[in-house]
VODREN-826887 format. One record per residue (C-alpha): residue in three letters; z negated, x, y. Coordinates in nm, 4 decimals, decimal comma. Layout:
VODREN-826887
> resn_z_x_y
> ALA_Z_X_Y
...
//
This chain:
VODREN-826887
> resn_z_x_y
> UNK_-0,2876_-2,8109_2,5601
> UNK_-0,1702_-2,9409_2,2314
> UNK_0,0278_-2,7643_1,9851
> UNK_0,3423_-2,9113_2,0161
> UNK_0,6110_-2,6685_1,9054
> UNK_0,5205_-2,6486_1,5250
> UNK_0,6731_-2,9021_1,2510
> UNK_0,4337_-2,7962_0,9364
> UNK_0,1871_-3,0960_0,9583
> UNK_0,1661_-3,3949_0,7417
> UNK_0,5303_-3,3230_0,5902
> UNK_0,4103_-2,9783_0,5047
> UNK_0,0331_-2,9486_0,4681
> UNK_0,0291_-2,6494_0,2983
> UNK_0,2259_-2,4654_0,5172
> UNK_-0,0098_-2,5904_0,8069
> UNK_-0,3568_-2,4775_0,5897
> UNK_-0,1401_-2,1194_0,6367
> UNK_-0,1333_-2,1409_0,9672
> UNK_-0,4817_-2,2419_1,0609
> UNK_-0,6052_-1,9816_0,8190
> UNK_-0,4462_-1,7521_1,0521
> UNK_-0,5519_-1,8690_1,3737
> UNK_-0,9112_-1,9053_1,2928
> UNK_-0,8911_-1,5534_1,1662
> UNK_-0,7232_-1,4003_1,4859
> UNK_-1,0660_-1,5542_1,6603
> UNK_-1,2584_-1,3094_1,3971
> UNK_-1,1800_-0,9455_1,5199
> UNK_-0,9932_-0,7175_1,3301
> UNK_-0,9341_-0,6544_0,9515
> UNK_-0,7390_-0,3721_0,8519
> UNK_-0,3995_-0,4426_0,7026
> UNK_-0,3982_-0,2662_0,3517
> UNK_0,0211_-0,1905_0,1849
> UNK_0,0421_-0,3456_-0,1305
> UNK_0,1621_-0,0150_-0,3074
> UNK_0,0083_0,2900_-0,3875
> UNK_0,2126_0,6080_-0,1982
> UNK_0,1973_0,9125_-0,4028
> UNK_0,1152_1,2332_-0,2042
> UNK_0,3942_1,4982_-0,1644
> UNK_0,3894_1,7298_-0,4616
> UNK_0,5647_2,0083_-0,5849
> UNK_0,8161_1,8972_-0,8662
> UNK_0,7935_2,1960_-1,0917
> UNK_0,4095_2,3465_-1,0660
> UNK_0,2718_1,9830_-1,0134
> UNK_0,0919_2,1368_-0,7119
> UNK_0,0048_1,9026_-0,4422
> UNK_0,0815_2,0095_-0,1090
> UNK_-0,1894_1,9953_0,1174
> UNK_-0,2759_2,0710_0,5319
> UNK_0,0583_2,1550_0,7327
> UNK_0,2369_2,1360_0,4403
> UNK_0,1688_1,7934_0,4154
> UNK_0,2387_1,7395_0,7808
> UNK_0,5609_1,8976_0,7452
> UNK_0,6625_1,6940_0,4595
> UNK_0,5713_1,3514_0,6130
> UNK_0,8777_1,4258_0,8036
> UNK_1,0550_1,3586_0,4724
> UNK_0,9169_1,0239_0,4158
> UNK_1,2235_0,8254_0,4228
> UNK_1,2872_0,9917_0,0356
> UNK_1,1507_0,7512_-0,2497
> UNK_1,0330_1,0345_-0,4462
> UNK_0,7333_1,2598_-0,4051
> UNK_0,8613_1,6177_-0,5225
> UNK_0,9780_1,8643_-0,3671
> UNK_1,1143_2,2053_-0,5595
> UNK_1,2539_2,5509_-0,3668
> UNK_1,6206_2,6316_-0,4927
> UNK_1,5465_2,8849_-0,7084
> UNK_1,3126_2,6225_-0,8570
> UNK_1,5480_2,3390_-0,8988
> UNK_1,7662_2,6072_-1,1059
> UNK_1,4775_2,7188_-1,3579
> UNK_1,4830_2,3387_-1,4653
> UNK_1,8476_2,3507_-1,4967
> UNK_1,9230_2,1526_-1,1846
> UNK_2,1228_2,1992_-0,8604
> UNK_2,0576_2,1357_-0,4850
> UNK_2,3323_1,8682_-0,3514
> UNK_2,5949_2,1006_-0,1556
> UNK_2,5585_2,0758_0,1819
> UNK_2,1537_1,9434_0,1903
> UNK_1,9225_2,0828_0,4264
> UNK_1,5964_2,1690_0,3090
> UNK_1,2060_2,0857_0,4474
> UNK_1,0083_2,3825_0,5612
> UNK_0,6773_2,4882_0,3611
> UNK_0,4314_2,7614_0,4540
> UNK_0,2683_3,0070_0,1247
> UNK_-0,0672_3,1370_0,2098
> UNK_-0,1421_3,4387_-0,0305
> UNK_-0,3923_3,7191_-0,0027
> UNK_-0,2915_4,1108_-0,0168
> UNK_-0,4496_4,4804_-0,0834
> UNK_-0,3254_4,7759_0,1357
> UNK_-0,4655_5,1056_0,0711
> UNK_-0,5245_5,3854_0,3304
> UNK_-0,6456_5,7406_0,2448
> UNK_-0,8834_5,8728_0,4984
> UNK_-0,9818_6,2837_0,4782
> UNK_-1,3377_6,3679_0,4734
> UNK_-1,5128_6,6482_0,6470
> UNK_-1,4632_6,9132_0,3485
> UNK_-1,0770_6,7989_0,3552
> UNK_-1,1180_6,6071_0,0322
> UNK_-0,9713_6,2491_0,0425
> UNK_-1,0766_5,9316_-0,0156
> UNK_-0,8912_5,5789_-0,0621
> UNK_-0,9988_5,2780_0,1162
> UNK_-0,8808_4,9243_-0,0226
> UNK_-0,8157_4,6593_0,2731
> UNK_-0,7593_4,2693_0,1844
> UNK_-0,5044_4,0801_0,4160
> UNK_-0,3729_3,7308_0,4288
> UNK_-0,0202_3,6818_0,4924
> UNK_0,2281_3,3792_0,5163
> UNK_0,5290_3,3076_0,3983
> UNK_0,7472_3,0438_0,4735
> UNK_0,9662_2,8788_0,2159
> UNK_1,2183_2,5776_0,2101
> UNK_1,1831_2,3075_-0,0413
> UNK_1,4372_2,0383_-0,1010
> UNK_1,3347_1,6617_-0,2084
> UNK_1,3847_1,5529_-0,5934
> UNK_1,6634_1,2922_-0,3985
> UNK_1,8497_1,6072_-0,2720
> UNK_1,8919_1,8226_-0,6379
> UNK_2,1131_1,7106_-0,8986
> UNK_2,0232_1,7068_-1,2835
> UNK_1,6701_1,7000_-1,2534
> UNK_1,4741_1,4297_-1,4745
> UNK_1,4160_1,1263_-1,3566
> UNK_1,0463_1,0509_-1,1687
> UNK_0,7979_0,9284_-1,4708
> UNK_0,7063_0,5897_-1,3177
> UNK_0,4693_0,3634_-1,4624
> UNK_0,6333_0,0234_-1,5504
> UNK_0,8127_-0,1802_-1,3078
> UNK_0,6270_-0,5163_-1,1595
> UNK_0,6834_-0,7866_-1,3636
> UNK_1,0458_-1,0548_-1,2948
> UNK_0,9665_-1,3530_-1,0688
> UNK_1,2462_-1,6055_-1,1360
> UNK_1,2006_-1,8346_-0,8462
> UNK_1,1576_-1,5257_-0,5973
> UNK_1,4382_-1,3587_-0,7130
> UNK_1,6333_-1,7262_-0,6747
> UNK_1,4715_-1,7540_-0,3033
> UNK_1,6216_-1,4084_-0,1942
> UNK_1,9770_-1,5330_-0,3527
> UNK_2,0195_-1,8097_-0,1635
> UNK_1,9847_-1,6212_0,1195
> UNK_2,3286_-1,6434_0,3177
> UNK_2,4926_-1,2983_0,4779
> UNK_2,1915_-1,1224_0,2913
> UNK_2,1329_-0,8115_0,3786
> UNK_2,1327_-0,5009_0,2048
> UNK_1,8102_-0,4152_-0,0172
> UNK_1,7927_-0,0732_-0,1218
> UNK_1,4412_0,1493_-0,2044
> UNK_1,2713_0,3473_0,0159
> UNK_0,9314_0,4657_0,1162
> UNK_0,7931_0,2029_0,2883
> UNK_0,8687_-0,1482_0,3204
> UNK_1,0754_-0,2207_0,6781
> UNK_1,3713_-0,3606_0,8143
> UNK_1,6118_-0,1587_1,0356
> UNK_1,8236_-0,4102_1,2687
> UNK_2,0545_-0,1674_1,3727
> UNK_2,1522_-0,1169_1,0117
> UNK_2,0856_-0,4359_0,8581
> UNK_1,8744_-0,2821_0,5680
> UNK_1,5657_-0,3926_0,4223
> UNK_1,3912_-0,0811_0,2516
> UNK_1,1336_-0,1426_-0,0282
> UNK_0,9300_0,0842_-0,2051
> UNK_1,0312_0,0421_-0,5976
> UNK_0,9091_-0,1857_-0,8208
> UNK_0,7810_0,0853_-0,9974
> UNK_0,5534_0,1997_-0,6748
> UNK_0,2608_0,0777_-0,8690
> UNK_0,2475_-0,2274_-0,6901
> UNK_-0,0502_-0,4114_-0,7015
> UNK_0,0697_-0,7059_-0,8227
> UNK_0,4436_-0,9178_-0,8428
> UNK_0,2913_-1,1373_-0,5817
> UNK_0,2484_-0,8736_-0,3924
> UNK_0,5842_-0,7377_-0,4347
> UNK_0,8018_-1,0497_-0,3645
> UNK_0,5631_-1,1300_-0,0835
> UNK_0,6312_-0,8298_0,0430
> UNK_0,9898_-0,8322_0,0374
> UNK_0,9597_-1,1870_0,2054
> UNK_0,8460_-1,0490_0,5149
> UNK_1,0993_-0,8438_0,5385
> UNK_1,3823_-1,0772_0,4988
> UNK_1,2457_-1,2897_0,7448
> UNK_1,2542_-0,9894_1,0014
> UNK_1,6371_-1,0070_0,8920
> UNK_1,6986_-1,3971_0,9497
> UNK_1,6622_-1,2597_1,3514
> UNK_1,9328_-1,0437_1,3421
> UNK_2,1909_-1,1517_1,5576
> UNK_2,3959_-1,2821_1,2685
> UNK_2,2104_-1,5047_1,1927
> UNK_1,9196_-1,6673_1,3693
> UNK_1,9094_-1,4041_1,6620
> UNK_1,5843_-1,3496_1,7493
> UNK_1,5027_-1,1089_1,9978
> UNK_1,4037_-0,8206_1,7688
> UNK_1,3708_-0,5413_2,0597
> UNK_1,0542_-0,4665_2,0359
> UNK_1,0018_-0,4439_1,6510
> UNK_0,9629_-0,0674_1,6742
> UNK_0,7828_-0,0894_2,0694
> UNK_0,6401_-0,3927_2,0914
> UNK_0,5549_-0,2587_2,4596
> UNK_0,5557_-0,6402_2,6297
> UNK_0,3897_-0,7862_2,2872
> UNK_0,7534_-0,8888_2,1326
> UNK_0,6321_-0,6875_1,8458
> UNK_0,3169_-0,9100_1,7744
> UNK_0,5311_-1,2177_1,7950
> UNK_0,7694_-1,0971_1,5519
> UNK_0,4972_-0,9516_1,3160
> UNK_0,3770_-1,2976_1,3128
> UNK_0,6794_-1,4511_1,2407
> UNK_0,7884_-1,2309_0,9709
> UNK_0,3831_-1,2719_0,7489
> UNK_0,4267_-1,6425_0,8161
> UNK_0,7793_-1,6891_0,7047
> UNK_0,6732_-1,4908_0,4458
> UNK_0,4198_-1,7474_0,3014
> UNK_0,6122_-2,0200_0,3666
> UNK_0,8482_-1,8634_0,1126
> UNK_0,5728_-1,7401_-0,1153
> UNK_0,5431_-2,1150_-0,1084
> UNK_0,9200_-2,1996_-0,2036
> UNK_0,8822_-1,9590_-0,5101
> UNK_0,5580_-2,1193_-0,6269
> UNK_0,3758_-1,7889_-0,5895
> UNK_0,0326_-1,9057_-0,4588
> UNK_-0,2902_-1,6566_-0,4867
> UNK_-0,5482_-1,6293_-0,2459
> UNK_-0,5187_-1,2380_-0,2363
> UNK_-0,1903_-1,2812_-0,0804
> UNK_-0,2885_-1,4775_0,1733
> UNK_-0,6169_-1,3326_0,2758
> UNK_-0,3693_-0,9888_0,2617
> UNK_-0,1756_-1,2051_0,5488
> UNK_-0,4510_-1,2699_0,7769
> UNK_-0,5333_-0,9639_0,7770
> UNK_-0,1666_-0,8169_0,8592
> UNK_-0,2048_-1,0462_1,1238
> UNK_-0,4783_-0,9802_1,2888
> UNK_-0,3941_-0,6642_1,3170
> UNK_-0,1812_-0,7475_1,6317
> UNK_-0,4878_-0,9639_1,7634
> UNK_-0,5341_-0,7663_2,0629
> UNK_-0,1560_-0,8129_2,2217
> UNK_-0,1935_-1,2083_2,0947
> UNK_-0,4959_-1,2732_2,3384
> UNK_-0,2956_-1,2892_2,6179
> UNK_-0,0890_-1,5390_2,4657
> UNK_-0,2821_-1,7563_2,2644
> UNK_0,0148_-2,0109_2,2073
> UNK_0,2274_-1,7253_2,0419
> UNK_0,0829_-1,7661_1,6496
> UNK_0,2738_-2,1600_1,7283
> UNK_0,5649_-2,0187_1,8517
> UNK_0,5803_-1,7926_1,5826
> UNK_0,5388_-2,0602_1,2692
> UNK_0,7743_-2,2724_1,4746
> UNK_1,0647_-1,9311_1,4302
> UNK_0,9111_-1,9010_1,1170
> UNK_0,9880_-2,2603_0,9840
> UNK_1,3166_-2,1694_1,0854
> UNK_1,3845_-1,8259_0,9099
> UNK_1,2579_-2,0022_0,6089
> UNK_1,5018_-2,2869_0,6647
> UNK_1,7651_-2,0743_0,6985
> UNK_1,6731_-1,8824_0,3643
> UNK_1,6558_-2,1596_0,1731
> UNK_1,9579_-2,3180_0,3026
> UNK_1,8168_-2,6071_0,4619
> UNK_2,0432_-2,8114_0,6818
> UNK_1,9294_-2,9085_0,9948
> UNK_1,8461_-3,3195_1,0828
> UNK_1,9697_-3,4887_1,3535
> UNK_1,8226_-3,7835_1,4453
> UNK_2,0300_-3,9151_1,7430
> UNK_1,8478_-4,0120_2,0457
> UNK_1,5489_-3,7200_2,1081
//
């Protein structure tokens, strides 16, 4: 059967090289998909302390913050800050180690004192550096460099949605966000950034606003909607990697790999990576601003 759906051949060769790249790397097996930024583990914002085991757990449940420390009240007011009124705190559990003494009488009635350690717990709450007032700002390392033509490519984008940072790069439909971690996550490079941030705002160009793509299963993915979506999102992605004139081979190897990730839910559909750079031409298209051709008779 051939490959009829896609329109990145001759007119757009590079965009077809992307696309074979990724189809004769679905064939391979699976390469892990590695994030582009560096999270910082959970930490405590006054003792520097990194919080480790359950406590780590716990936190994770706090992941939607930006920032990595977390202080107890009575902390946040030793560095002359203030919890936000009306914030609820994260749970954290204190292991510490105890003596108790007992006094046992001996035979002749004398006494003697026996020393016992104990471990106890204690739970405390702890409040995220994003929930406290007047505390100083995170010390970030510097901020990826200023790509021109991406930032151009993500203005033209018509009924744009918001961008705002977050933990971890996703779009939420019902929302119409795009999160990003922030340029000072220590990305690993600008490419990687804006590249990034591409695949996200292609996930947005299928919100019903716009191009409305069925974007059920993002989050699922139970009937493989989430593998075609994925697909769409890393290739629309390069294709606009493309329009900004970002082109290194990291970022494309970093692709295939994101893509064949979702390998296993693509073999039953081996027609879905065409389908997928066919939506992805599209989301591109409508990023860009490009007006569709008619060419009368079909």
């Amino acid at each position: 059967m051939e490959n009829q759906n896609i329109k990145t051949g001759a007119e757009n060769p590079t965009a077809a090289r992307i696309v074979e790249r990724i189809v004769e790397a679905l064939a391979r097996g699976d390469v892990p998909w590695k994030k582009p930024w560096k999270t910082r583990a959970a930490h405590n914002a006054k003792t520097g302390h990194a919080y480790t085991g359950v406590n780590s757990l716990l936190l994770n449940m706090a992941s939607h913050y930006p920032d990595p420390r977390f202080l107890t009240y009575k902390q946040a007011e030793e560095l002359g800050a203030q919890v936000k009124k009306g914030e609820k705190g994260w749970p954290v559990i204190y292991y510490s180690t105890g003596i108790k003494t007992t006094e046992k009488a001996g035979e002749t009635g004398e006494k003697t004192s026996e020393a016992r350690k104990y471990r106890f717990i204690k739970l405390y709450t702890v409040f995220n550096a994003c929930q406290v007032e007047g505390l100083a700002a995170l010390d970030e390392s510097a901020p990826v460099e200023t790509i021109t033509p991406a930032d151009e490519v993500v203005s033209r984008m018509p009924k744009r949605p918001e961008i705002r940072d977050g933990a971890r790069a996703c779009y939420i439909p019902a929302r119409d966000v795009v999160e990003m971690p922030p340029r000072t996550s220590h990305w690993t490079s600008a490419e990687h950034y804006y590249s990034t941030l591409f695949h996200e705002i292609t996930h947005a160009t299928g919100h019903e606003s716009r191009l409305n793509r069925d974007l059920s299963g993002q989050f699922y993915g139970r009937d493989g909607s989430y593998a075609r979506e994925e697909l769409v999102a890393e290739i629309g992605a390069q294709f606009l990697c493309q329009a900004a004139g970002i082109s290194v081979p990291a970022i494309e190897e970093n692709a295939v790999a994101y893509c064949q990730g979702w390998s296993r839910a693509l073999k039953s559909d081996p027609q879905a990576v065409f389908y997928a750079a066919a939506k992805a031409q599209a989301a591109r298209d409508y990023v860009m601003r490009v007006e569709k051709k008619t060419t009368g008779v079909a």
